[in-house]
C-alpha positions as CSV (number, residue, x, y, z in Angstrom):
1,X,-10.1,-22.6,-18.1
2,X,-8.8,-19.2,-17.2
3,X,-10.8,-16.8,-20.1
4,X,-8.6,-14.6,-22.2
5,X,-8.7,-10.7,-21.5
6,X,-6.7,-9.5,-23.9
7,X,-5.2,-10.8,-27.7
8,X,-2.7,-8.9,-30.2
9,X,-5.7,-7.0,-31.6
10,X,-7.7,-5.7,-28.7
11,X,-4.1,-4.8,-27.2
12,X,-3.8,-3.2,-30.2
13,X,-6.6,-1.1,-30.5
14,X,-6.0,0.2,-26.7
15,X,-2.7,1.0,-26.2
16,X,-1.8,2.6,-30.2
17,X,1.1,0.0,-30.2
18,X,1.8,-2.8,-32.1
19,X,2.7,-6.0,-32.2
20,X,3.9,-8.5,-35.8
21,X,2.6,-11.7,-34.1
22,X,-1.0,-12.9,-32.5
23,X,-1.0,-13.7,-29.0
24,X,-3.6,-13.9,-26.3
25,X,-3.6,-13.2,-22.2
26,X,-5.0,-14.1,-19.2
27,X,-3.6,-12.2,-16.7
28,X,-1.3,-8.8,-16.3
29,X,2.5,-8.8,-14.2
30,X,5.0,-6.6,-13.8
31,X,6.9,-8.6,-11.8
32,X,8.8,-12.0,-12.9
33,X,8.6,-13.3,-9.6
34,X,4.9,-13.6,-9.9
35,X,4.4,-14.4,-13.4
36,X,1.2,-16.7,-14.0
37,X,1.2,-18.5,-17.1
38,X,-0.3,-17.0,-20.0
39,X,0.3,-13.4,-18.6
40,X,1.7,-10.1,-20.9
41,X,4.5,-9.3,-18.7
42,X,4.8,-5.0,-19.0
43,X,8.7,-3.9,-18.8
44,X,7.8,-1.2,-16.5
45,X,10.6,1.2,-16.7
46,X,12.9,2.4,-13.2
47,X,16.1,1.4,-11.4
48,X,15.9,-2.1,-12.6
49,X,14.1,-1.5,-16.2
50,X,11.9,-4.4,-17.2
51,X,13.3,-5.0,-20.3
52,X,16.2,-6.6,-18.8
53,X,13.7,-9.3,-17.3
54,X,11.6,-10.2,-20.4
55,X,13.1,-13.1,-21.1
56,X,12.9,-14.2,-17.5
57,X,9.2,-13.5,-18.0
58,X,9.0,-15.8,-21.0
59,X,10.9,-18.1,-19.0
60,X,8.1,-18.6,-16.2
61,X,5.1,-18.5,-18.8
62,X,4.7,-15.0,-20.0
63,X,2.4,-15.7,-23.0
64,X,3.3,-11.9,-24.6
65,X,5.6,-8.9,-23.1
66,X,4.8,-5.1,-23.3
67,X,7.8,-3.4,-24.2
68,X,9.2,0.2,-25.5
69,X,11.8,-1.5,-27.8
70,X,12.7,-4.7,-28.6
71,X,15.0,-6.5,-25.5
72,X,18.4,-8.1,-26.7
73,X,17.9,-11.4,-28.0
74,X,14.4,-11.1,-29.3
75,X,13.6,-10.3,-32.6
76,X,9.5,-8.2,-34.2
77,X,7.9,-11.6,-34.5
78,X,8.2,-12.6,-31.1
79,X,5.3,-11.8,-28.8
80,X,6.2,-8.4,-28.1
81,X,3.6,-4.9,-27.9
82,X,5.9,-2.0,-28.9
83,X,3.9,0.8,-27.1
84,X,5.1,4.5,-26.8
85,X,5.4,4.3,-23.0
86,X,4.5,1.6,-21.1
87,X,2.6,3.0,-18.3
88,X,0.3,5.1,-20.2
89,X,-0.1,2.2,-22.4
90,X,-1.2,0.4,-19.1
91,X,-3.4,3.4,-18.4
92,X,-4.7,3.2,-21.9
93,X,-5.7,-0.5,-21.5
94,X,-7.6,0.3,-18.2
95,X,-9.8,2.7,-19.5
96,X,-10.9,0.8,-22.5
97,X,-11.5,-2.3,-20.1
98,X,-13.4,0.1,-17.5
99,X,-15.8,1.2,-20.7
100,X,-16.2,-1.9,-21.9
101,X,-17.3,-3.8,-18.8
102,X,-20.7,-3.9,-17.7
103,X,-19.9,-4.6,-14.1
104,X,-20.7,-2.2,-10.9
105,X,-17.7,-0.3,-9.6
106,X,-17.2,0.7,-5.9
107,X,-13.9,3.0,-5.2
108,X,-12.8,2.7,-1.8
109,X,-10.5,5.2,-0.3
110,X,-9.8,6.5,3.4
111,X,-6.3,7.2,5.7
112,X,-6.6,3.8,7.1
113,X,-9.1,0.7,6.7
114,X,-8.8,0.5,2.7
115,X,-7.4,-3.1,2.4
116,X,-9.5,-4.3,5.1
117,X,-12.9,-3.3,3.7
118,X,-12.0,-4.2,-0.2
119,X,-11.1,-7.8,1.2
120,X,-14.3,-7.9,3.4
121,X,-16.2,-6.3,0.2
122,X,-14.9,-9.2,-2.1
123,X,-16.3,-11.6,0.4
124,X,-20.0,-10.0,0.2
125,X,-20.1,-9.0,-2.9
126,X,-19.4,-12.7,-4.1
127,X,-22.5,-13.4,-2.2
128,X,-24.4,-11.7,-4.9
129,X,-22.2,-11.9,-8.2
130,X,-18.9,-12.5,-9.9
131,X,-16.6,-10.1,-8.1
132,X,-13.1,-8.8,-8.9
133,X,-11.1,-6.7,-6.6
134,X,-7.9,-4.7,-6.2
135,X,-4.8,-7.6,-5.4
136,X,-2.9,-6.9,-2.0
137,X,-2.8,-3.0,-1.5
138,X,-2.6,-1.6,-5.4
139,X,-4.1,1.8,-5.0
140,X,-2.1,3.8,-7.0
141,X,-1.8,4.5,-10.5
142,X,-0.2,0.8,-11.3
143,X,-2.5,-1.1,-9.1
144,X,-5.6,0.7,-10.2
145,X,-4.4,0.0,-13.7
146,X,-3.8,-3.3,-13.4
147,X,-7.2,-3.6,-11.3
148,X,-9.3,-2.5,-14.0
149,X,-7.3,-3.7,-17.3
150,X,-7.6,-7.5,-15.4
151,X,-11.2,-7.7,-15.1
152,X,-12.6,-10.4,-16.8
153,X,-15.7,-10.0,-19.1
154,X,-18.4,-11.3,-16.7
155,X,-17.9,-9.4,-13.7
156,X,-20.9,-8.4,-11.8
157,X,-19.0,-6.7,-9.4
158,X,-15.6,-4.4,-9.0
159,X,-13.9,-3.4,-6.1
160,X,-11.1,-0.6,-6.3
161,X,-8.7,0.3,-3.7
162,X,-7.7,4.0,-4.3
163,X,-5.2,5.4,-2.5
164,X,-2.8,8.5,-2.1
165,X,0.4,10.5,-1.0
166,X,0.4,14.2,-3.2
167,X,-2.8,16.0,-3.7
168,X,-4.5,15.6,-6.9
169,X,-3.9,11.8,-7.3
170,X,-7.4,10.7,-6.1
171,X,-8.9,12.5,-8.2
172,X,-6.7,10.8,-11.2
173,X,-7.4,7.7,-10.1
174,X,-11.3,8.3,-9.9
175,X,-11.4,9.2,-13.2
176,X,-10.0,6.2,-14.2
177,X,-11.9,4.3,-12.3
178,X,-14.9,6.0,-12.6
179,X,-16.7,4.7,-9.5
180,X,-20.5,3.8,-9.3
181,X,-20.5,4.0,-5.7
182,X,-17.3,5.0,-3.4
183,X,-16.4,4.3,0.6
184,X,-14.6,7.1,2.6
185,X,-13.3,4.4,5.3
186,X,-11.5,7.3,7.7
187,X,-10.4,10.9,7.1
188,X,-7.5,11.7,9.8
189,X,-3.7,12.5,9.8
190,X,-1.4,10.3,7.2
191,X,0.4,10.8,4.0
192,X,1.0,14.6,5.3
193,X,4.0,14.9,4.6
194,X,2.9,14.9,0.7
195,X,-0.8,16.5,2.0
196,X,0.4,19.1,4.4
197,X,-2.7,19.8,6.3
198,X,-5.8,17.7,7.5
199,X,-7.9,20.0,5.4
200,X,-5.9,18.6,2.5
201,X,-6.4,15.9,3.3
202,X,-10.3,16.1,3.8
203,X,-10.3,17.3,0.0
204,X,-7.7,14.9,-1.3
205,X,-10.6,11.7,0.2
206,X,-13.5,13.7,-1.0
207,X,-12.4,13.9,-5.1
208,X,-13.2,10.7,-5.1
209,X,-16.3,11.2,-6.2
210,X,-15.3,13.6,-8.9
211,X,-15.0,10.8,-11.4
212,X,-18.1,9.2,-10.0
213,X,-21.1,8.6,-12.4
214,X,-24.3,10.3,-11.5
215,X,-26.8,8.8,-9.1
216,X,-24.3,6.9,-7.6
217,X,-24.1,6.1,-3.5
218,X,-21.0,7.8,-0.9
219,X,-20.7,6.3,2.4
220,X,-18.7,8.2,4.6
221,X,-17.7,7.9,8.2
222,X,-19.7,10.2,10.8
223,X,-17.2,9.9,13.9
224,X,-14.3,12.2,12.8
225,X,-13.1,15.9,13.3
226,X,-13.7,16.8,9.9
227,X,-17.0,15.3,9.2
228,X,-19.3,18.6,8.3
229,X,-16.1,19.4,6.1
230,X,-16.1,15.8,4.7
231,X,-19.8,16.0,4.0
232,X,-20.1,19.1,2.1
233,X,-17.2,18.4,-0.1
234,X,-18.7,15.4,-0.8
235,X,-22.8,16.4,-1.1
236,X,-21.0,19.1,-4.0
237,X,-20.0,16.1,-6.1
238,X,-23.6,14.8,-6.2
239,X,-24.1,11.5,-5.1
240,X,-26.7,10.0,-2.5
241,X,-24.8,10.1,0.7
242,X,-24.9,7.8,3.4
243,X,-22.9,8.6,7.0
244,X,-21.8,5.7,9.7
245,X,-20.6,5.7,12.6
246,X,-21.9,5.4,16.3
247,X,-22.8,8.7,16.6
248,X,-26.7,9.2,16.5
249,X,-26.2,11.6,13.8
250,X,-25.0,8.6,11.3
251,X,-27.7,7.6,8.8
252,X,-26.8,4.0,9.8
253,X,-26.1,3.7,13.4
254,X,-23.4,1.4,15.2
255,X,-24.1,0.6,18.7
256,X,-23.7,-2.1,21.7
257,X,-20.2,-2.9,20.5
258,X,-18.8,-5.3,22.5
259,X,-15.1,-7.5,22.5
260,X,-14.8,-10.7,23.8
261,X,-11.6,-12.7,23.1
262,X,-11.1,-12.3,19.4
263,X,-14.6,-11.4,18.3
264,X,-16.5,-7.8,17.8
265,X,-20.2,-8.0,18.3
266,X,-22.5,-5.1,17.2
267,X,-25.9,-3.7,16.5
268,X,-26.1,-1.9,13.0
269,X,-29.4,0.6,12.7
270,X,-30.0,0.4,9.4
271,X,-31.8,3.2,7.0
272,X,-35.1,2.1,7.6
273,X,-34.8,1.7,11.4
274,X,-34.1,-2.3,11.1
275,X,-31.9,-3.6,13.9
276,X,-28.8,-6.0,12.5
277,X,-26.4,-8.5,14.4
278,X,-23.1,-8.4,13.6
279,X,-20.3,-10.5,14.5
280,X,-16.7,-10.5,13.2
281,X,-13.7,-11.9,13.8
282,X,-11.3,-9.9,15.3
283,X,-10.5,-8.4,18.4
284,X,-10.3,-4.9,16.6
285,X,-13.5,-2.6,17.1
286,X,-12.4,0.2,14.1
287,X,-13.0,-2.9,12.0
288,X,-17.1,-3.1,12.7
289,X,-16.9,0.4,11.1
290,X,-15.7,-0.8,7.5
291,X,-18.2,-4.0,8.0
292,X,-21.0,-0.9,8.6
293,X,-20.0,0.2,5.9
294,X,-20.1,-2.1,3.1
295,X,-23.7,-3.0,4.4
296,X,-24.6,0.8,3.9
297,X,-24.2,0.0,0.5
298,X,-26.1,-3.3,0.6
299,X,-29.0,-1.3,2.0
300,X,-28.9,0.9,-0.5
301,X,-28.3,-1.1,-3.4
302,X,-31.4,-2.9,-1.7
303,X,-29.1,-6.2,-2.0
304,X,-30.7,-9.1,0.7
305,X,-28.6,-8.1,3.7
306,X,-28.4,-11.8,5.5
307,X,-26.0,-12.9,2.5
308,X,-23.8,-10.0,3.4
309,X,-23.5,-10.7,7.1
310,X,-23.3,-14.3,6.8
311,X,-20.3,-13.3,4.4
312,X,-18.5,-10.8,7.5
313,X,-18.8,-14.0,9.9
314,X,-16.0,-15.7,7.7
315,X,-13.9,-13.0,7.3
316,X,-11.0,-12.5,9.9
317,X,-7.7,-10.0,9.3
318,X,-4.7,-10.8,7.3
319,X,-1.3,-11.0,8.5
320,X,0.1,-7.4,9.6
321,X,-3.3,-6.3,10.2
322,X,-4.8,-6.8,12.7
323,X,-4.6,-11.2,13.4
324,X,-4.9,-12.2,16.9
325,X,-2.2,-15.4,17.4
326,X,-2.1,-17.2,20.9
327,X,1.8,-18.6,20.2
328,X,4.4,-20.4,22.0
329,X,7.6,-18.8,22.9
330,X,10.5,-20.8,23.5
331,X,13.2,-20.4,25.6
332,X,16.6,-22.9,26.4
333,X,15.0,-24.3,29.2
334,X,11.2,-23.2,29.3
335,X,8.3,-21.9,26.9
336,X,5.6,-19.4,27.6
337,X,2.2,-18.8,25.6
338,X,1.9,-15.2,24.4
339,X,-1.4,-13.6,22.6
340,X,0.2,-11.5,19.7
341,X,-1.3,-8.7,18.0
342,X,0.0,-8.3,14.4
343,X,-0.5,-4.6,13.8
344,X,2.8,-4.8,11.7
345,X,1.9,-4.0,8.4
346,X,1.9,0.3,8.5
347,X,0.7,3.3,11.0
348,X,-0.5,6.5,11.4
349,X,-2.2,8.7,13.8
350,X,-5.6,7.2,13.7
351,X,-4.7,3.9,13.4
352,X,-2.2,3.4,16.4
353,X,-5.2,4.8,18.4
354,X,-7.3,2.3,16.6
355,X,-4.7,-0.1,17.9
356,X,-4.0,0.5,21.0
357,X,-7.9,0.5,21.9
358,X,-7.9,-3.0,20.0
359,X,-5.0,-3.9,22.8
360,X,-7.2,-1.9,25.9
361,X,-10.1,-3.9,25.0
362,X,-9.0,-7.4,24.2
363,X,-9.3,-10.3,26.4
364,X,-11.3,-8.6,29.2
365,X,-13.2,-10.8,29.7
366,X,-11.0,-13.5,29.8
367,X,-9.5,-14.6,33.5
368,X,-7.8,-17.1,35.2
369,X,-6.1,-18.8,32.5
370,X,-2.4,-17.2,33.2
371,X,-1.0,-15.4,35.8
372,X,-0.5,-12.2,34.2
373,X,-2.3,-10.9,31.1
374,X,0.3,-8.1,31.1
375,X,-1.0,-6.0,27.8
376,X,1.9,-4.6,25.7
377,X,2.5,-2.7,23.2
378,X,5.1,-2.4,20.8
379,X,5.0,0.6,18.2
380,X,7.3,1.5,15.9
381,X,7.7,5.2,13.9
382,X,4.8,6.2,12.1
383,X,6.6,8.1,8.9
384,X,5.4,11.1,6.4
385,X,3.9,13.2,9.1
386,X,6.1,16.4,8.4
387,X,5.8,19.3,10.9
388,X,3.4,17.2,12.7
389,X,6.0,14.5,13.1
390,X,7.0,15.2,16.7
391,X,3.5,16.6,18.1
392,X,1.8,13.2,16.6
393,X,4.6,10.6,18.1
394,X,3.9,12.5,21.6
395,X,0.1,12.8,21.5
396,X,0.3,9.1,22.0
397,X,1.0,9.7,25.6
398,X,-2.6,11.1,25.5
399,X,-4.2,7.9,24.6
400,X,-7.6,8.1,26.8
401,X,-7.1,4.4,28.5
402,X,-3.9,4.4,28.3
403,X,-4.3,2.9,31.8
404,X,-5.2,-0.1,31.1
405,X,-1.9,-0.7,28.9
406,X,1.2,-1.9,31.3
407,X,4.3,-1.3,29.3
408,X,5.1,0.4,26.1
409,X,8.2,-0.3,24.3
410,X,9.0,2.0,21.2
411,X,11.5,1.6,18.1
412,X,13.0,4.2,16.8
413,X,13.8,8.2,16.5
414,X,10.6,9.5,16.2
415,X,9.2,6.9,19.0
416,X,11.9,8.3,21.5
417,X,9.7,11.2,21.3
418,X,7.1,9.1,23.1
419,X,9.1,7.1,25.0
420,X,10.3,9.9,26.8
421,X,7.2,11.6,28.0
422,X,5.3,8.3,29.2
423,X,5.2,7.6,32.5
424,X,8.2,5.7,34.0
425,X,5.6,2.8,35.1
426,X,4.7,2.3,31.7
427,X,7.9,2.3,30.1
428,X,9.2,-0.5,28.6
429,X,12.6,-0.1,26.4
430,X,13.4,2.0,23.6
431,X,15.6,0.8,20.5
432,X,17.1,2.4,17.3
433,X,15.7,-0.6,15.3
434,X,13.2,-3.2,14.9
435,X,16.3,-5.6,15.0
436,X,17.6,-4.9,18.7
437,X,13.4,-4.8,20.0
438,X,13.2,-8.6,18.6
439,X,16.4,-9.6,21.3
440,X,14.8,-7.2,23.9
441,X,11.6,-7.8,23.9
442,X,11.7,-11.9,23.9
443,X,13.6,-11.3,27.2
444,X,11.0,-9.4,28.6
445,X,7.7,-11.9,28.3
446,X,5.7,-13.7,30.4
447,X,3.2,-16.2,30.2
448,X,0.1,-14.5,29.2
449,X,1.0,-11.8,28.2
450,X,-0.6,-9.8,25.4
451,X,1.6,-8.4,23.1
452,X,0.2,-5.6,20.0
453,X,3.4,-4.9,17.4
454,X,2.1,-1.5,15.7
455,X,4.7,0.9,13.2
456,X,5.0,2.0,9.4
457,X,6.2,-1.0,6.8
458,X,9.9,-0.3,6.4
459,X,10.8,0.5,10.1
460,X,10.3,-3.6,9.8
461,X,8.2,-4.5,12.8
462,X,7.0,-7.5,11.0
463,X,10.2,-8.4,11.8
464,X,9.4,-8.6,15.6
465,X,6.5,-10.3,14.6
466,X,8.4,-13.2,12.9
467,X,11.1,-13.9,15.9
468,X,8.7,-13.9,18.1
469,X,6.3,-17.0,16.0
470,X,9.8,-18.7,15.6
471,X,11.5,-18.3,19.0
């Protein structure tokens, strides 16, 4: 039985509205589409005002609604919670379940490797308690909210994805959240559009730790441009902190990574010069540096690290992010098999790289089984640069083995950028849209070939990704 989080009078008490009727919840939406039953549906306000869909909510199990007035065709005894404004009534109901609960929180935050390293957390952190975590990628001021006012009484331990576009929000959200212990995943170029510099950005990542409580553990990455930066910021906040990365610098050390087919190996040095093994699932190397880091924390929190590492050997990336798919292409006549690389689900700077040294790497090792192995890569705009829109696009050309990549094909304006300058062996095609690349690029394969599909959400290269699993 799924416990109740929240009833008329607790709901009450943290949000100042009120409500003629008792009710109880189980669960939190905001979207009908997704309703569970027994949730309190909040009518979010915007271009389609969620007081238009409470009685949709009703409709699929919505055990209570949060409104700012009464919908049409319900009357003050229904299950409704009049509140003053329903996202700082949201706010309201996340603070009061962040004070109440005795769990550990860890806030994770970084330009790229967020999702990856909350999902991997949830698995190890299971391994040692009840563990809640952030749904999908809510790291803003809803999905923080509804992270914290959804955690059930019991929970050992909370994971918190907290992201960011416009300076000052991190440190919003880590006051809400109020961290135990955070994770800086990367600090590089994204969101700078809204962040307008990489120094910024390097103080945007480190507020994290201003709502931190005292004592608590940062883990931040050693291998980037801004790292002295990164690390002062952060040492001025207070916590213990903890650098990784492969550099022999890093307080816990990467080293002898190796790929072979889809699976990272690696070595992780840990604090008190104890050698681990680690093995994931993936063909991605940037991702043994978010495993390095969650067992940073195990080391410090002096958790048994085995159960963690057992935990990273089952974990393997979700769609759009990194999964490794050998799939069969059909044609009228013929069908070729085709390794894809789903990189689909968003870009920037640091994780194209990331990307295309995932698709440089890969399959090595592996020869003999096709007649090509022909590695391609497909990358799509990367979007909210700013200035640095053109000069970021082009410094792709620049990519160190960028040799050992056959053809690039590119989708849209910004790409043409890139397109342009590469050399004509390694050109592929270039298209306005995702659409056109799908027709294009299906035309252009060959058995064995290893295809990586890399851009920002809505240029749509998921798109690609789907015609080419059902071609």
């Amino acid at each position: 039985m799924t416990d109740v989080l929240w009833n008329k009078l607790t709901a009450e008490a943290a949000t100042l509205g009120q409500s003629k009727s008792f009710w109880e919840v189980t669960g939190i939406s905001f979207d009908t589409r997704k309703i569970n039953k027994g949730d309190l549906f909040i009518a979010l306000p915007g271009k389609r005002d969620g007081h238009d869909f409470v009685k949709a909510a009703f409709d699929y199990g919505a055990a209570a609604a949060m409104v700012t007035k009464i919908p049409k065709g319900f009357n003050e005894n229904d299950n409704l919670l009049v509140v003053d404004d329903v996202m700082k009534a949201l706010v309201r109901m996340a603070k009061t379940a962040r004070n109440e609960s005795k769990a550990i929180f860890i806030g994770i935050t970084g330009t790229s490797g967020k999702t990856s390293t909350k999902d991997m957390g949830g698995l190890i952190f299971n391994r040692y308690g009840k563990t809640h975590l952030s749904e999908k990628s809510y790291n803003n001021i809803l999905g923080c909210s509804l992270t914290l006012a959804t955690i059930p009484k019991d929970t050992e331990y909370a994971l918190v994805e907290i992201g960011t576009n416009s300076l000052g929000e991190i440190e919003e959200l880590s006051h809400i959240v109020k961290p135990d212990h955070i994770i800086i995943t990367d600090v590089s170029i994204g969101h700078i559009e809204g962040l307008k510099s990489l120094d910024n950005i390097v103080e945007e990542k480190a507020s994290i730790c201003s709502g931190q409580k005292q004592k608590g553990t940062a883990i931040i990455p050693s291998g980037i441009e801004k790292f002295s930066q990164l690390k002062a910021k952060v040492e001025a906040f207070g916590p213990k902190l903890i650098s990784v990365g492969e550099d022999e610098v890093s307080d816990v050390r990467i080293s002898d990574t190796e790929v072979l087919n889809n699976a990272v190996t690696s070595k992780i040095l840990d604090l008190k010069q104890n050698l681990w093994n680690i093995s994931l699932k993936t063909a991605g190397k940037h991702y043994m540096k978010n495993a390095a880091a969650l067992l940073a924390l195990v080391f410090s929190l002096k958790l048994n690290p085995s159960k963690a590492i057992f935990a990273l050997e089952s974990w393997s990336p979700l769609a759009g992010r990194g999964q490794v798919l050998e799939i069969e292409v059909k044609y009228s006549n013929y069908k070729i098999s085709i390794y894809l690389i789903d990189e689909s689900y968003n870009a920037n700077p640091g994780s194209v790289k990331s990307s295309l040294e995932t698709l440089a790497s890969i399959y090595s090792n592996r020869k003999g089984k096709y007649k090509y192995n022909r590695k391609i890569a497909v990358l799509g705009d990367m979007l909210e640069l700013g200035f640095f829109e053109v000069e970021e696009h082009v410094n792709i050309s620049r990519f160190a083995r960028l040799d050992k990549i056959d053809k690039i094909y590119c989708v849209g304006s910004r790409m043409r950028k890139l397109y342009d300058v590469l050399p004509s062996l390694k050109q592929g095609f270039w298209t306005e849209t995702a659409e056109e690349m799908q027709h294009i690029l299906v035309n252009n394969l060959k058995d064995g070939d290893i295809v990586m599909i890399k851009g920002s959400f809505s240029i749509g290269m998921n798109t690609i990704v789907n015609k080419l699993k059902n071609t």
